[in-house]
ChimeraX commands (.cxc) that place a marker at each C-alpha (Angstrom):
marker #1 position -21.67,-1.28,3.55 radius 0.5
marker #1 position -19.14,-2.05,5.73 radius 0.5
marker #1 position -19.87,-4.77,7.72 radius 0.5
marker #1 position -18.25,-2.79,11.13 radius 0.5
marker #1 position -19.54,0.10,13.31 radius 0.5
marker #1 position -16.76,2.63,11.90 radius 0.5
marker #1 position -17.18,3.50,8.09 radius 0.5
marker #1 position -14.15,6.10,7.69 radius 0.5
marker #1 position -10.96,4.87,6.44 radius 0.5
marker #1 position -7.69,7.86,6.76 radius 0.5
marker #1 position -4.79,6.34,4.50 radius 0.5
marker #1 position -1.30,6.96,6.10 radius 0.5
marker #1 position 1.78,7.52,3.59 radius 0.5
marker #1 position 5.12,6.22,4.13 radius 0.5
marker #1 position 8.23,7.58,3.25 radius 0.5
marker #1 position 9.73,8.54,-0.06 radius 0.5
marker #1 position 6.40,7.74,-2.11 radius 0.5
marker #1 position 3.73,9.70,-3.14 radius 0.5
marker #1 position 0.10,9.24,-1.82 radius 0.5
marker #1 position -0.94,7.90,-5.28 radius 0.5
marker #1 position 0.15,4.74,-3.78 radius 0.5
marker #1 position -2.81,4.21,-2.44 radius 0.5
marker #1 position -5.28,5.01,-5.27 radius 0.5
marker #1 position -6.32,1.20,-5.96 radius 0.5
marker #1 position -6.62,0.66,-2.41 radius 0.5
marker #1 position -8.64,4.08,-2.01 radius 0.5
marker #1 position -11.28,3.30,-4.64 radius 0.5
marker #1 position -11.31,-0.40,-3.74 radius 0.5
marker #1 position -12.58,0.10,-0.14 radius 0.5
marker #1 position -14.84,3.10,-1.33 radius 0.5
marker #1 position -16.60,0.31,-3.25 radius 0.5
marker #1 position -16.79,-1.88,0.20 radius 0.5
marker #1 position -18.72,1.53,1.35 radius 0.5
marker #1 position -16.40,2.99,3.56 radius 0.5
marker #1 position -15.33,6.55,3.19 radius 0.5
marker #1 position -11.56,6.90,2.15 radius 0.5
marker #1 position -8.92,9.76,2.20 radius 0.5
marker #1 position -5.12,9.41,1.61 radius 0.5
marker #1 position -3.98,13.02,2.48 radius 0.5
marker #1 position -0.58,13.65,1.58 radius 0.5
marker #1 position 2.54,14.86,3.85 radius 0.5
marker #1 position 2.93,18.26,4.24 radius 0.5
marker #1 position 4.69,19.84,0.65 radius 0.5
marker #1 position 3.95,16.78,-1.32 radius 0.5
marker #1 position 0.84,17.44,-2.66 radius 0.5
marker #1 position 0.86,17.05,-6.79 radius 0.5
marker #1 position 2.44,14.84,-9.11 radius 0.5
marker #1 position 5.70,12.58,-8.24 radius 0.5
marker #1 position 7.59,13.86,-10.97 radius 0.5
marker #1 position 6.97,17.63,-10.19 radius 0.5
marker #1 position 7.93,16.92,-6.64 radius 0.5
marker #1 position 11.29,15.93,-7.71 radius 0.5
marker #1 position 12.29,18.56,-9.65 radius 0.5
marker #1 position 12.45,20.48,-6.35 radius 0.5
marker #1 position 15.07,18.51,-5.15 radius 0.5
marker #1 position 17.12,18.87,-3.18 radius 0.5
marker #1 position 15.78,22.30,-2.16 radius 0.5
marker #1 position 12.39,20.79,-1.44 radius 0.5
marker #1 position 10.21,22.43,1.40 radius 0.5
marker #1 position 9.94,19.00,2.24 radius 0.5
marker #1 position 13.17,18.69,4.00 radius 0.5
marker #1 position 11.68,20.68,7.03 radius 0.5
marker #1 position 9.05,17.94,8.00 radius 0.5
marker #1 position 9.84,16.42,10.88 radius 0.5
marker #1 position 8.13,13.07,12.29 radius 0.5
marker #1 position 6.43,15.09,15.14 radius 0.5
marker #1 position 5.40,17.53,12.30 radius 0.5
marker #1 position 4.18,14.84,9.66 radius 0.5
marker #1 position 2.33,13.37,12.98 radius 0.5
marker #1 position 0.61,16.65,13.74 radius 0.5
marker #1 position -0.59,17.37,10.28 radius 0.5
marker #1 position -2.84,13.42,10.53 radius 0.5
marker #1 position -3.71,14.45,13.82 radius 0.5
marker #1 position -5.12,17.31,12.70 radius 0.5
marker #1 position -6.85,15.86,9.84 radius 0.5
marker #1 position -8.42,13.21,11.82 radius 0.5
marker #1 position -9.81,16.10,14.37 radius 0.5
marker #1 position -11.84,17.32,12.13 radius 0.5
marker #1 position -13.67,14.56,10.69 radius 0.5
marker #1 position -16.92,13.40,11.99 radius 0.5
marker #1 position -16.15,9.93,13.56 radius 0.5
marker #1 position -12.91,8.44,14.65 radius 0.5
marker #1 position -11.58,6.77,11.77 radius 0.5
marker #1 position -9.76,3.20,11.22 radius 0.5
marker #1 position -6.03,4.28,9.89 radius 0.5
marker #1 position -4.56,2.11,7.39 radius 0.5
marker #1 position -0.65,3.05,6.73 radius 0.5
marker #1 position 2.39,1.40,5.06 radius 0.5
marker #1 position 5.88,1.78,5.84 radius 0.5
marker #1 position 6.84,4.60,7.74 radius 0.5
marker #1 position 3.04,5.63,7.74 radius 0.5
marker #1 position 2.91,2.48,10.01 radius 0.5
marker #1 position 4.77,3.97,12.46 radius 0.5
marker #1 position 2.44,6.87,12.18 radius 0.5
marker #1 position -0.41,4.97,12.70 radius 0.5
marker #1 position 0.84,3.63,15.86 radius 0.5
marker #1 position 1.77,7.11,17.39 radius 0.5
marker #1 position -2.19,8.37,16.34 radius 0.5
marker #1 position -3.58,5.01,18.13 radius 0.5
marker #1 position -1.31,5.99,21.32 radius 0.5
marker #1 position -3.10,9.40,21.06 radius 0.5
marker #1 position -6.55,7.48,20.73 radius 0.5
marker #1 position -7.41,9.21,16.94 radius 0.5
marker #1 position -7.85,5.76,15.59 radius 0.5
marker #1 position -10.75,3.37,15.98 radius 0.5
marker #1 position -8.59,0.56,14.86 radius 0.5
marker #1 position -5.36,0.52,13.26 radius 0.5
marker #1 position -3.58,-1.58,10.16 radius 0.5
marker #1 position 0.34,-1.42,10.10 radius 0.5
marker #1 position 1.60,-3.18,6.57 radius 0.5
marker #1 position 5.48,-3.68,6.59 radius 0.5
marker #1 position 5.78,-0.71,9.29 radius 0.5
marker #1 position 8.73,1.08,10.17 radius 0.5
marker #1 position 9.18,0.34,13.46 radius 0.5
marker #1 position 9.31,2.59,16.76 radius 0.5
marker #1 position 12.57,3.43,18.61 radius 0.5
marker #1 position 14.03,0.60,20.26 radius 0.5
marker #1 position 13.07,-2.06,18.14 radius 0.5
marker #1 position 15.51,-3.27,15.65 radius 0.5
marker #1 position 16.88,-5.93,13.85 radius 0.5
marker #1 position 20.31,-7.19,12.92 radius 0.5
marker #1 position 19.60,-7.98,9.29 radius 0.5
marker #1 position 22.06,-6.26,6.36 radius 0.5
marker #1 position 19.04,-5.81,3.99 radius 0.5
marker #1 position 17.81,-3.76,6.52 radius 0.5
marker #1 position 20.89,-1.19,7.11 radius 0.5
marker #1 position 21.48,-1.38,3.41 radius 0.5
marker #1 position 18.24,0.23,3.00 radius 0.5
marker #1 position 17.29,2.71,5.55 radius 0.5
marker #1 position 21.18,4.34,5.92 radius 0.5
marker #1 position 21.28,6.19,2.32 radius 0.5
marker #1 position 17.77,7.94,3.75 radius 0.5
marker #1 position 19.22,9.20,7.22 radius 0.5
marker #1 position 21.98,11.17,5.30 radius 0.5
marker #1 position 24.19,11.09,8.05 radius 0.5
marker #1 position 27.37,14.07,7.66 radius 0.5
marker #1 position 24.78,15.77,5.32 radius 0.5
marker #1 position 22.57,18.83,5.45 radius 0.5
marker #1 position 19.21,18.51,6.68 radius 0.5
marker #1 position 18.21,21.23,4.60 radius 0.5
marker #1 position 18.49,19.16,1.58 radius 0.5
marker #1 position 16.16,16.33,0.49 radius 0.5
marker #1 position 16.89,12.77,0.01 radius 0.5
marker #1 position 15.89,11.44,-3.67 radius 0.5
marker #1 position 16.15,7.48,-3.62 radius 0.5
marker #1 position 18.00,5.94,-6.35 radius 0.5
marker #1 position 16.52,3.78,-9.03 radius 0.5
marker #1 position 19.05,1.36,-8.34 radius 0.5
marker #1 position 18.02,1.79,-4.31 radius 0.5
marker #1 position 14.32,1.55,-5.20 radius 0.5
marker #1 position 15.33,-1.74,-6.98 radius 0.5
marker #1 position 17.20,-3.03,-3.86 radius 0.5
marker #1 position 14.72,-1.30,-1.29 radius 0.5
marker #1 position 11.17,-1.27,-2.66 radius 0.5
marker #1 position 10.99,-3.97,-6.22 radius 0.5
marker #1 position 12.94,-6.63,-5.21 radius 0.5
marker #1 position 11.83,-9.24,-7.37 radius 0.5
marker #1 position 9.75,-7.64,-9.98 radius 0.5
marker #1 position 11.12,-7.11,-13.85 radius 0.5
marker #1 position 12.86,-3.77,-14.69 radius 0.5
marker #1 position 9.88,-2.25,-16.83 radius 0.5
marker #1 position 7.78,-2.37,-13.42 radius 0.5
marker #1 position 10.26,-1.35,-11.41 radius 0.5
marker #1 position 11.32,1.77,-13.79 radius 0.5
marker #1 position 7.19,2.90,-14.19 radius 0.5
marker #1 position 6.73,2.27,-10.32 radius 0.5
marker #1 position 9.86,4.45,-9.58 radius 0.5
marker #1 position 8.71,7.44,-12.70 radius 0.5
marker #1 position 5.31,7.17,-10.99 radius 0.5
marker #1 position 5.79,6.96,-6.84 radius 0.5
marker #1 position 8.90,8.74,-5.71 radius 0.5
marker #1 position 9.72,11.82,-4.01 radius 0.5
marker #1 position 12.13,13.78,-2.14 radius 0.5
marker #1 position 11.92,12.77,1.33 radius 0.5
marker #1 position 13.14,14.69,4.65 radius 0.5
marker #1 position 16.34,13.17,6.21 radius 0.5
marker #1 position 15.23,14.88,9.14 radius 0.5
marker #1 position 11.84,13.07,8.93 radius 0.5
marker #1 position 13.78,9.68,8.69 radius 0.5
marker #1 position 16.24,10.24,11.75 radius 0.5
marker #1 position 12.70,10.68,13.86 radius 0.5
marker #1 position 12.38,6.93,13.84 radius 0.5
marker #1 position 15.31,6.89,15.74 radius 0.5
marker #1 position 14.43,9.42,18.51 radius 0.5
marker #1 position 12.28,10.02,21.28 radius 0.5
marker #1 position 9.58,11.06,18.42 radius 0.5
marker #1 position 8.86,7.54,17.55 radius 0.5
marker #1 position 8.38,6.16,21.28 radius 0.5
marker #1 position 5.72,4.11,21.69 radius 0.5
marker #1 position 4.02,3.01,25.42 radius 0.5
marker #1 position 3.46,-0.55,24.66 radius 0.5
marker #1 position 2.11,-1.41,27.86 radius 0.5
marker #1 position -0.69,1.28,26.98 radius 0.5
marker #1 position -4.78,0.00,25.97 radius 0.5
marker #1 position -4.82,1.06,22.70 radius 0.5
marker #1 position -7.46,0.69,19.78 radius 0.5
marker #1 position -7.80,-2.85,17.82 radius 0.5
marker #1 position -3.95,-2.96,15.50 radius 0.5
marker #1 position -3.27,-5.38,13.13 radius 0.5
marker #1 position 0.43,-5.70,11.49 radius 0.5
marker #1 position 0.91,-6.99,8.26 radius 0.5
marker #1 position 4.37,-8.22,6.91 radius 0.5
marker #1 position 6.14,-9.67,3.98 radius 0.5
marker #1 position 8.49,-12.34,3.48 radius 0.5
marker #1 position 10.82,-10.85,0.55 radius 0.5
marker #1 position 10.97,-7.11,1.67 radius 0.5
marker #1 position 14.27,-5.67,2.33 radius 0.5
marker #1 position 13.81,-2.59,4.37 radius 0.5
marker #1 position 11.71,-3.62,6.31 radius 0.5
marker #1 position 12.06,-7.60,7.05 radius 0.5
marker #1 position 9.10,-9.64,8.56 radius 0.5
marker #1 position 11.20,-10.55,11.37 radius 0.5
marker #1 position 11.27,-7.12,12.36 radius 0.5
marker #1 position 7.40,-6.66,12.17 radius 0.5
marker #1 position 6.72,-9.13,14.06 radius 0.5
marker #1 position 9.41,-7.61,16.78 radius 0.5
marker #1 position 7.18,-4.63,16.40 radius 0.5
marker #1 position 4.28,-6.73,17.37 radius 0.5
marker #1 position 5.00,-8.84,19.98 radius 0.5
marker #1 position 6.35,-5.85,22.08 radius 0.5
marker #1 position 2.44,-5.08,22.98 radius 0.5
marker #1 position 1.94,-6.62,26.25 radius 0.5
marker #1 position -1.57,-5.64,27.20 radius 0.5
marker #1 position -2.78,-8.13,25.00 radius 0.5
marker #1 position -5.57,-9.28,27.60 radius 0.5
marker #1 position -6.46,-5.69,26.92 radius 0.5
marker #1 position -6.34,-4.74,23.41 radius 0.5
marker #1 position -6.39,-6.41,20.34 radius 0.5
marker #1 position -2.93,-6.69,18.72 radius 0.5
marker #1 position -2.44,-9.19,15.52 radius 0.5
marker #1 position 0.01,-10.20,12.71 radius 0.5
marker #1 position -0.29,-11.91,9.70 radius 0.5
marker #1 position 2.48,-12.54,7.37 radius 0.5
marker #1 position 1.86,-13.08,3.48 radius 0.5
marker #1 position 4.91,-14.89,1.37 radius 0.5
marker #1 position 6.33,-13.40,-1.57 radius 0.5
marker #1 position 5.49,-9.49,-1.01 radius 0.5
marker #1 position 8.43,-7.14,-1.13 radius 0.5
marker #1 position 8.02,-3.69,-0.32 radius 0.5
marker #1 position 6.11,-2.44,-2.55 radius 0.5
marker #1 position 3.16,-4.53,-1.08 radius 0.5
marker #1 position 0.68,-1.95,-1.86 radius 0.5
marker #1 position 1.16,-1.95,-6.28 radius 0.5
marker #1 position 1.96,-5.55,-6.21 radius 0.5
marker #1 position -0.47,-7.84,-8.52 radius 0.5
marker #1 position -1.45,-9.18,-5.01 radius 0.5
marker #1 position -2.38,-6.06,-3.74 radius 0.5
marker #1 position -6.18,-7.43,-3.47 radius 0.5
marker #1 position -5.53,-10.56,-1.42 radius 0.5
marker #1 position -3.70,-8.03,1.52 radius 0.5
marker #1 position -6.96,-5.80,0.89 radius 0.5
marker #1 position -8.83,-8.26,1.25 radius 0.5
marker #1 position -7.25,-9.92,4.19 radius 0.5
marker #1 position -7.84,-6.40,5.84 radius 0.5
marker #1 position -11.14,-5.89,5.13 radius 0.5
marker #1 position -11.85,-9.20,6.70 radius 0.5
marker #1 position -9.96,-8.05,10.15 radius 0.5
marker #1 position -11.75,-4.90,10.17 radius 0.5
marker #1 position -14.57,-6.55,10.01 radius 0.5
marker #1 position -14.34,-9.24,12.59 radius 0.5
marker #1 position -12.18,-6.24,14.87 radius 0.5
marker #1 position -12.97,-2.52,14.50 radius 0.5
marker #1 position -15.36,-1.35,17.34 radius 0.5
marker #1 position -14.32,-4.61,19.22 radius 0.5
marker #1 position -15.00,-2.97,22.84 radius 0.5
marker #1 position -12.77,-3.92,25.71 radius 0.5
marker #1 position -11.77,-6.29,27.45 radius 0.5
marker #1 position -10.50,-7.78,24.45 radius 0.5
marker #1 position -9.62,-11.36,23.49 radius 0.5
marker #1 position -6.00,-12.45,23.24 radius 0.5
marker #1 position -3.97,-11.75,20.36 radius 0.5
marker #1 position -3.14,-14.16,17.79 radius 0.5
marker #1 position -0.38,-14.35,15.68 radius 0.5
marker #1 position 1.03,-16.18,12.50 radius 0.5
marker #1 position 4.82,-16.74,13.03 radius 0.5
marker #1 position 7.21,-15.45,11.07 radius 0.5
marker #1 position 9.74,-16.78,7.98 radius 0.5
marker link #1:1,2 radius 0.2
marker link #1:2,3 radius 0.2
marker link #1:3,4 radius 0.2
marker link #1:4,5 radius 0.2
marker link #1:5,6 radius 0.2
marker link #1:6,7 radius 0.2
marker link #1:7,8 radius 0.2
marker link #1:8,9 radius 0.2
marker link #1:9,10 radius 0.2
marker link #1:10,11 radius 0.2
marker link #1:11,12 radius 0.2
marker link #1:12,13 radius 0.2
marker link #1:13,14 radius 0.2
marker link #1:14,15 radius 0.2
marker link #1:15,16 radius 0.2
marker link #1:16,17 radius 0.2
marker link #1:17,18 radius 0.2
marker link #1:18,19 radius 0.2
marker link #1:19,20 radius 0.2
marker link #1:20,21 radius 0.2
marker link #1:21,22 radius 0.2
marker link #1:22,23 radius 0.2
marker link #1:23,24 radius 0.2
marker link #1:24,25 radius 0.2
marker link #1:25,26 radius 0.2
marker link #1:26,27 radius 0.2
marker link #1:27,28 radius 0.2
marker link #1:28,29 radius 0.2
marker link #1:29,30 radius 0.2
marker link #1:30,31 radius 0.2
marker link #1:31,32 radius 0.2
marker link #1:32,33 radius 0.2
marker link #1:33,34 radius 0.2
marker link #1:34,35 radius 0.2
marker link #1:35,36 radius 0.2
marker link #1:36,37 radius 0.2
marker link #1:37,38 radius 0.2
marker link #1:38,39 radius 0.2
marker link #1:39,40 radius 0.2
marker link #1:40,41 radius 0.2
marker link #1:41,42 radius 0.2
marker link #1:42,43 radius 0.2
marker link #1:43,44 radius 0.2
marker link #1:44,45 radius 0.2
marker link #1:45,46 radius 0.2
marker link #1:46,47 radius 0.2
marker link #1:47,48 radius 0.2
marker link #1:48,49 radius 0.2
marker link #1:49,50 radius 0.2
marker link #1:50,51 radius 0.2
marker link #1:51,52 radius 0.2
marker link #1:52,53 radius 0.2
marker link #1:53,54 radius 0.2
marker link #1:54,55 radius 0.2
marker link #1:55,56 radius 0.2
marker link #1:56,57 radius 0.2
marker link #1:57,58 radius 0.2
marker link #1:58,59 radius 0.2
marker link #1:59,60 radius 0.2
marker link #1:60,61 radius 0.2
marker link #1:61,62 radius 0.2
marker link #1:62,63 radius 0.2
marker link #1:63,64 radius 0.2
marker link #1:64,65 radius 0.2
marker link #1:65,66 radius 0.2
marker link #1:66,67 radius 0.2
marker link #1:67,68 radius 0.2
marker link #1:68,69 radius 0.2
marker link #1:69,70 radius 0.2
marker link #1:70,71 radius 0.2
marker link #1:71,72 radius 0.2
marker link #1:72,73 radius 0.2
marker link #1:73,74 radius 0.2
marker link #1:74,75 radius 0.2
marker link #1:75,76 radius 0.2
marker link #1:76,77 radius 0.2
marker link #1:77,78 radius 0.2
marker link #1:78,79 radius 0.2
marker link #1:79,80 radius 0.2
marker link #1:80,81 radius 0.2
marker link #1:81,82 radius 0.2
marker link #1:82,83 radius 0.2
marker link #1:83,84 radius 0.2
marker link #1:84,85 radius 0.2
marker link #1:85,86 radius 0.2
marker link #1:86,87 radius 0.2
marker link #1:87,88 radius 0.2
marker link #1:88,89 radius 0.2
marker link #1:89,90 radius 0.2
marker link #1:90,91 radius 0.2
marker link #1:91,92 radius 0.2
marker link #1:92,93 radius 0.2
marker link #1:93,94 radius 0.2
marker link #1:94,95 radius 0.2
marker link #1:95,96 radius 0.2
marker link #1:96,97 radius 0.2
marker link #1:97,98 radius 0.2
marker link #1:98,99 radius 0.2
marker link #1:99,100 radius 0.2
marker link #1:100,101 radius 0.2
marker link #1:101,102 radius 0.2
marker link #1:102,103 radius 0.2
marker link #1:103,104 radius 0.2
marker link #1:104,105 radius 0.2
marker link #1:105,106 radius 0.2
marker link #1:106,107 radius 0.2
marker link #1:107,108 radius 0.2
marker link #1:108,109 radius 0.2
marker link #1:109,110 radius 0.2
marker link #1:110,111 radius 0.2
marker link #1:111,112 radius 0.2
marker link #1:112,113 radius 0.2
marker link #1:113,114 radius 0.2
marker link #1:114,115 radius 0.2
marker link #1:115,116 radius 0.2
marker link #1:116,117 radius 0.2
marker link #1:117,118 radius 0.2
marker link #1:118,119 radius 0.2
marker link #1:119,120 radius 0.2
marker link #1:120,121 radius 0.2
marker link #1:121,122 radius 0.2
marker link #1:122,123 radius 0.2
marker link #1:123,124 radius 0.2
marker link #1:124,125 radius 0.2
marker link #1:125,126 radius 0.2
marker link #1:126,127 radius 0.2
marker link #1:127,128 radius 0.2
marker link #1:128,129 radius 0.2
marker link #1:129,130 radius 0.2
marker link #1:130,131 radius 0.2
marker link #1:131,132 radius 0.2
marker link #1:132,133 radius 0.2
marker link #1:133,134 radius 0.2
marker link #1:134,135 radius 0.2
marker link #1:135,136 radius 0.2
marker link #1:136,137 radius 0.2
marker link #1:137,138 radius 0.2
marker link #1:138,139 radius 0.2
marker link #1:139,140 radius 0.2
marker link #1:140,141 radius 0.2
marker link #1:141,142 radius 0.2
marker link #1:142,143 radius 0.2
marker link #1:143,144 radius 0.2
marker link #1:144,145 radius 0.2
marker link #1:145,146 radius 0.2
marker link #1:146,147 radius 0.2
marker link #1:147,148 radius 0.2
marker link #1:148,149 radius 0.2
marker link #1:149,150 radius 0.2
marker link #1:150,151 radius 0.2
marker link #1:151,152 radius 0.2
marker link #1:152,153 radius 0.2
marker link #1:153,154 radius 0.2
marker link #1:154,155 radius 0.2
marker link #1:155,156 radius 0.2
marker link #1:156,157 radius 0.2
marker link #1:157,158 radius 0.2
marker link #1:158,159 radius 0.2
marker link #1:159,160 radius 0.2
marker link #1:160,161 radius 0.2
marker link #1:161,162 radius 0.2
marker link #1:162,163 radius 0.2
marker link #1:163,164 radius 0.2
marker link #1:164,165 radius 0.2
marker link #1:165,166 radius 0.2
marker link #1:166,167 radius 0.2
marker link #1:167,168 radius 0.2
marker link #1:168,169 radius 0.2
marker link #1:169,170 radius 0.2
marker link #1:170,171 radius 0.2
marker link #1:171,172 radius 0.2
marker link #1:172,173 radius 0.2
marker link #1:173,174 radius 0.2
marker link #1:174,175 radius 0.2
marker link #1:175,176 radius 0.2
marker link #1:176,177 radius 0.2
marker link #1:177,178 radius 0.2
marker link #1:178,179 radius 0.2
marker link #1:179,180 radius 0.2
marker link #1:180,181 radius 0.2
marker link #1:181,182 radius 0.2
marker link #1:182,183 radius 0.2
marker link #1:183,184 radius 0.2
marker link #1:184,185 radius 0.2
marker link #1:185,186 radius 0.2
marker link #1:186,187 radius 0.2
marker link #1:187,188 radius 0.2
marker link #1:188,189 radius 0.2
marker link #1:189,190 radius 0.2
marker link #1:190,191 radius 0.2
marker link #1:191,192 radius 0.2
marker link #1:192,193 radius 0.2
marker link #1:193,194 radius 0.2
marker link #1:194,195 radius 0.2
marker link #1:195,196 radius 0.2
marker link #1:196,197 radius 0.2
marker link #1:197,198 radius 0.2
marker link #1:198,199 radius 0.2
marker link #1:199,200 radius 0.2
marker link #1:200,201 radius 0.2
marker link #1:201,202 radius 0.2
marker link #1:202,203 radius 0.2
marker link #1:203,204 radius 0.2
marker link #1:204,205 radius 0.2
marker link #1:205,206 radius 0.2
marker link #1:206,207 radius 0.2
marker link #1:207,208 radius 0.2
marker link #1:208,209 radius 0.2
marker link #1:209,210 radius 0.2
marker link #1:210,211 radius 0.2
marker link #1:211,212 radius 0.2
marker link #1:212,213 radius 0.2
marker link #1:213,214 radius 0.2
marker link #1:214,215 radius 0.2
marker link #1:215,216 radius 0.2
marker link #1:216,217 radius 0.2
marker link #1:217,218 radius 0.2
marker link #1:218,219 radius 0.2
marker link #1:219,220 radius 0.2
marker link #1:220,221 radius 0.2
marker link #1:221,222 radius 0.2
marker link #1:222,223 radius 0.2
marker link #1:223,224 radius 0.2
marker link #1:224,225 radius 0.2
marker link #1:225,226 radius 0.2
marker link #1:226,227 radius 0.2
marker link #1:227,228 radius 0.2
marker link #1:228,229 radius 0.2
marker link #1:229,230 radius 0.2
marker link #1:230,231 radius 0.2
marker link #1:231,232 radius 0.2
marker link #1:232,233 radius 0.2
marker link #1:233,234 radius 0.2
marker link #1:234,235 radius 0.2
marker link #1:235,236 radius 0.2
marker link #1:236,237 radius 0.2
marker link #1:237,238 radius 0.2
marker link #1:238,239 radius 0.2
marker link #1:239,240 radius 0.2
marker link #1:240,241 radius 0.2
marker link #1:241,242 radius 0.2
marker link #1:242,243 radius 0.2
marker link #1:243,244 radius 0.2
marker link #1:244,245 radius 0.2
marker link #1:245,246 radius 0.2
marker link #1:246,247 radius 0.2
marker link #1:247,248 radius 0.2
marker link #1:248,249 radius 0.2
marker link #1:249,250 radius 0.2
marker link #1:250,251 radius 0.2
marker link #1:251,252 radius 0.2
marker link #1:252,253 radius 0.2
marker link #1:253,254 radius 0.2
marker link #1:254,255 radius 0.2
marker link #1:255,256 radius 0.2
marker link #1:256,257 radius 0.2
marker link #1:257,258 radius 0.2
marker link #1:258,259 radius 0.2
marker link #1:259,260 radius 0.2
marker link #1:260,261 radius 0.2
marker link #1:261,262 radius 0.2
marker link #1:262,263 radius 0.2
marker link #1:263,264 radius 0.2
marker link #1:264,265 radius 0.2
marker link #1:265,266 radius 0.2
marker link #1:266,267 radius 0.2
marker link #1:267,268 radius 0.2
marker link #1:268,269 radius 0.2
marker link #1:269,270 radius 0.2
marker link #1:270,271 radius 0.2
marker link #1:271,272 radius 0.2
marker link #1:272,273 radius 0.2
marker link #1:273,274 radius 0.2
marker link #1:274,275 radius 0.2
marker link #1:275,276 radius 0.2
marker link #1:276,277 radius 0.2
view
């Protein structure tokens, strides 16, 4: 059993990925004994490749980030305990806006998208996340990342066979009008605020989302005689952090946190911090 208070684990999705991404993840803390569910974003329920023959005229264009937000919220209301939320990517953003709501016990951000007003200056960066806002394009329409982009973006580093099964397997349409939300008002985050124990977790090869930027993301918290707030960077993870052969080491790692953190009551100890590449 989990060696915590909290037992229930809610997986968050990013963007442009199915929430098959978190299968391995799913059944591996299910055999730690905590109760796991990865619900999907609204519309993309079933299988990857389904999903994308509805593109572009994909119900999914009309989620929104204050939408996709409302839909975990709601989830999470109706489960018996408050649960520890676990999201990569842009589902790291989302965890951050459900911890500002208190829905979270404790909260694990791996290679988040980060909320508005924190950026970086680095061209893998805009390389990556421009395509997906669709600027001058309809918002009606979905956005269906390349295989070439999914290369760039998500498998940097990994042989073409992987990279070609990971991108048959994991993508989707994705709203353009979910993606622009990072941008706005809907991603604001109060980081003077108390919030639940978070914990952000970066890697040193991924594109769209560079450590450097994480770590931004983190040290923005300034109630850290407050709350718990950490970081821990792991070498040699791109994006796609979650399939990676390494996958069980940043499970792991997690795990551990959780259970040295979750239910940690206030006031909390300082945060600590790795630095950054």
């Amino acid at each position: 059993m989990p060696n915590n208070p909290i037992n229930t684990v809610v997986f968050v999705t990013g963007a442009f990925v199915s929430s098959t991404c978190w299968d391995a993840w799913k059944a591996y803390f299910e055999n730690q004994g905590y109760t796991c569910y990865a619900p999907a974003h609204p519309h993309k329920e079933g299988a990857a490749a389904a999903l994308r023959s509805e593109h572009p005229h994909s119900a999914i264009a009309h989620n929104s980030l204050t939408s996709v937000v409302a839909s975990y919220a709601a989830f999470i209301r109706q489960l018996p305990e408050k649960p520890i939320l676990i999201g990569h990517s842009f589902g790291g953003l989302i965890v951050q806006l459900l911890l500002q709501q208190d829905l979270g016990a404790a909260g694990v951000a791996i290679h988040s998208v980060p909320p508005q007003g924190v950026l970086t200056l680095k061209w893998s960066f805009f390389r990556s996340v421009t395509p997906a806002l669709g600027l001058f394009t309809s918002l009606k329409k979905t956005y269906l990342m390349s295989f070439q982009h999914w290369q760039y973006t998500f498998t940097n580093g990994l042989d073409g066979t992987t990279q070609r099964a990971t991108y048959e397997q994991l993508v989707v349409p994705e709203s353009k009008k979910m993606a622009r939300g990072a941008l706005t008002k809907e991603a604001r985050v109060d980081f003077a605020r108390p919030h639940a124990p978070l914990l952000f977790v970066a890697g040193s090869t991924d594109h769209i989302m560079p450590a450097s930027l994480n770590y931004s993301n983190y040290q923005r918290y300034a109630n850290y005689n407050e709350s718990i707030t950490d970081y821990k960077e792991f070498a040699g993870r791109n994006h796609l952090v979650l399939g990676l052969p390494t996958w069980r080491e940043s499970a792991d790692f997690v795990l551990d946190w959780l259970g040295r953190t979750a239910g940690t009551p206030a006031p909390a100890r300082r945060r600590t911090a790795e630095p950054h590449a």
